[in-house]
N, C-alpha and C positions, 0 to 999 in steps of 0.2 A: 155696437154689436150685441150690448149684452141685452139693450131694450129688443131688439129683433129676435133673440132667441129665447127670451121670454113669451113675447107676444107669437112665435112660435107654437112653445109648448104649449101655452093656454090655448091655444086653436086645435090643437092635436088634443089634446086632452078635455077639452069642452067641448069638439065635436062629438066625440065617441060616446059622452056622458049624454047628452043632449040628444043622439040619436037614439039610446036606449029608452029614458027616463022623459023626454019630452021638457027636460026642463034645463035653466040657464045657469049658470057657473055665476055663485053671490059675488058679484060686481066689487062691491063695500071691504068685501074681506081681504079678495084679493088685493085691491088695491093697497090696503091697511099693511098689507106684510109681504113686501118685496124685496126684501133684505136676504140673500146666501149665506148657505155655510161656504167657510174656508175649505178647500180643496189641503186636504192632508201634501206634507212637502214626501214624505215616502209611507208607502202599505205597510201598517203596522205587524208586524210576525205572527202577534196573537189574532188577528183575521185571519189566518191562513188554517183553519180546523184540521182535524187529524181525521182520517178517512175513515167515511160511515161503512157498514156494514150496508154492501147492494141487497135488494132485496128483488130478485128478478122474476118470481113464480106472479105470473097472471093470476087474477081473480076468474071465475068463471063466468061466462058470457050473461046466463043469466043474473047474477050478481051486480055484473059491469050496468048491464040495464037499467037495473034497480036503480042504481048510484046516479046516473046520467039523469033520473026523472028526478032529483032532489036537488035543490041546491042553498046552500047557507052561506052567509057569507061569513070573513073571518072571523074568530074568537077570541081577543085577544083582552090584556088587563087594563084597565084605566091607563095604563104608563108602561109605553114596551118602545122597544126597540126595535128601529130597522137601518137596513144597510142602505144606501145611496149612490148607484153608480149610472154611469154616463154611455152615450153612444148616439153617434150624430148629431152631439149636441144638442142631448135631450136628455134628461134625468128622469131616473127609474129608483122607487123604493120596494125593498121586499123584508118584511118580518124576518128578525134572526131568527126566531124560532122552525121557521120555513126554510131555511140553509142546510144543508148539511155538509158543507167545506166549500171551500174557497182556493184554486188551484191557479198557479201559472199555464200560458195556454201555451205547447210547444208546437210545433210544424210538420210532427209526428200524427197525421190524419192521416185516417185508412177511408177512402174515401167508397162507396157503396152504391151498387147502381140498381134505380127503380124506385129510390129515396127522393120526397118534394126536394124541391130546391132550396127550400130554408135548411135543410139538411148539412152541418159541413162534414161529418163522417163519424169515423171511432174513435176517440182517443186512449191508448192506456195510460194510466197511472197506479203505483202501486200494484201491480198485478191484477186490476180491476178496468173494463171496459166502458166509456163513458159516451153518450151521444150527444155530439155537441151541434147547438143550433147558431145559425147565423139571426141571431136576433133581431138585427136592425130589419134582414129581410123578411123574417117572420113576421114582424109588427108593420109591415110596408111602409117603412120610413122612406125607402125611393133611396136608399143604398146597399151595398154588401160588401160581404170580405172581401170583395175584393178590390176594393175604394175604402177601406175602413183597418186599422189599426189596434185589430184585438188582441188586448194583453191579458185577461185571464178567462175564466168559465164558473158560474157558480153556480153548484149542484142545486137542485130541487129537492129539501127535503132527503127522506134515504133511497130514493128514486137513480135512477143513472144518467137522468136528465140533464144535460149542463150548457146553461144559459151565456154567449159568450159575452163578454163585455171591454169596451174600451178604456174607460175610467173607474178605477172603483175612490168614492169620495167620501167614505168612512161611516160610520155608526154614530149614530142619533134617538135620544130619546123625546116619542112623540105620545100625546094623550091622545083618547080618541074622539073630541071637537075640534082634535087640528084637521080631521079626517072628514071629505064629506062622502058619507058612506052609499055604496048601492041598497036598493032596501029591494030586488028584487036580479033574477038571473038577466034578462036581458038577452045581446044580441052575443055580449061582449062575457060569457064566467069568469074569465081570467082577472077581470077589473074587478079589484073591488072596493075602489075610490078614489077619489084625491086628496092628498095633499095641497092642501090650500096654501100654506103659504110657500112651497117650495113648485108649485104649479104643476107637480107630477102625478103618475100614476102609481096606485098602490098595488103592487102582484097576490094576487090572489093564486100560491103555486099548486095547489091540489087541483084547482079547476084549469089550470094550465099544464099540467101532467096528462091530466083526460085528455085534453085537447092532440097532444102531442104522442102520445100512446095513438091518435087512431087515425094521425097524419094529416090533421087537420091545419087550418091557420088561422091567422089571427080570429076572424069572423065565427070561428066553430062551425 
């Protein structure tokens, strides 16, 4: 099971590379490092961030333009850190710095109509209103909430964006040759690499914010 959903991810994840960039996921490397992390025995407390300040005022349209014709991909330091979690049996990492909390996900959805279907509704928390997406459908992994066992949401940044997820498999520190990086926008902004030896993708959340502010999907 676990060679299947390795060779899985790497298909899922060397597709979308490959369709952008024309070129083939280093064979040598991956092979070199197919070893896991331990999946945490319980969600450590201090994951659990104390709630950002939303920031919900629009930029204006001409602005938004502006931003949509640039694109950079992450900035991060030689050695940073990212979070690792799961969902249909596929691993996702996304830069702590790009978090802005990490919530249990309750069954209190307000749900909204005329919203895509990756949409799953509003949630509150703390007195703050949060849009939470059904990820796996977002990413068209060919399931949903409603086949799938979402245990938390993790915000984007100070954004009201919240990413659901099944697994969360803890904090990792990674350099940036564990990374193979996009060196252009593509089809795909949201990606902005892989992890080579864990076989994932790396979230690029600001270009996946855009994406999601204008009801888009995976594809942009």
């Amino acid at each position: 099971m676990k060679n299947n959903n390795n060779d899985a991810m790497k298909n899922y994840f060397d597709s979308m590379l490959r369709s952008d960039d024309q070129k083939t996921v280093d064979e040598d490397a991956i092979a070199d490092s197919q070893s896991e992390f331990a999946e945490p025995d319980a969600l450590s407390e201090q994951l659990v961030f104390a709630s950002p300040t939303i920031k919900v005022q629009q930029a204006p349209e001409a602005e938004t333009v502006s931003q949509d014709d640039e694109w950079e991909n992450l900035i991060v330091a030689d050695q940073f850190q990212v979070l690792f979690f799961e969902l249909n049996h596929i691993t996702f990492a996304i830069p702590l710095t790009d978090l802005g909390g990490i919530y249990h996900l309750g069954d209190s959805l307000n749900f909204l109509m005329g919203k895509p279907s990756w949409f799953r509704g509003v949630m509150s928390h703390n007195e703050r209103l949060y849009n939470i997406v059904d990820t796996s459908s977002w990413l068209q992994l060919g399931r949903n909430a409603t086949d799938l066992n979402y245990t938390h949401f993790i915000l984007l940044g100070d954004t009201a964006w919240g990413l659901s997820c099944e697994k969360l498999l803890g904090t990792e520190n990674l350099s940036k040759d564990q990374i193979r990086w996009r060196d252009k926008k593509g089809s795909r902004p949201w990606l902005a690499g892989m992890v080579k030896q864990k076989m994932c993708a790396l979230i690029h959340a600001k270009e996946l914010v855009k994406l999601l502010d204008q009801g888009m999907d995976i594809r942009g």
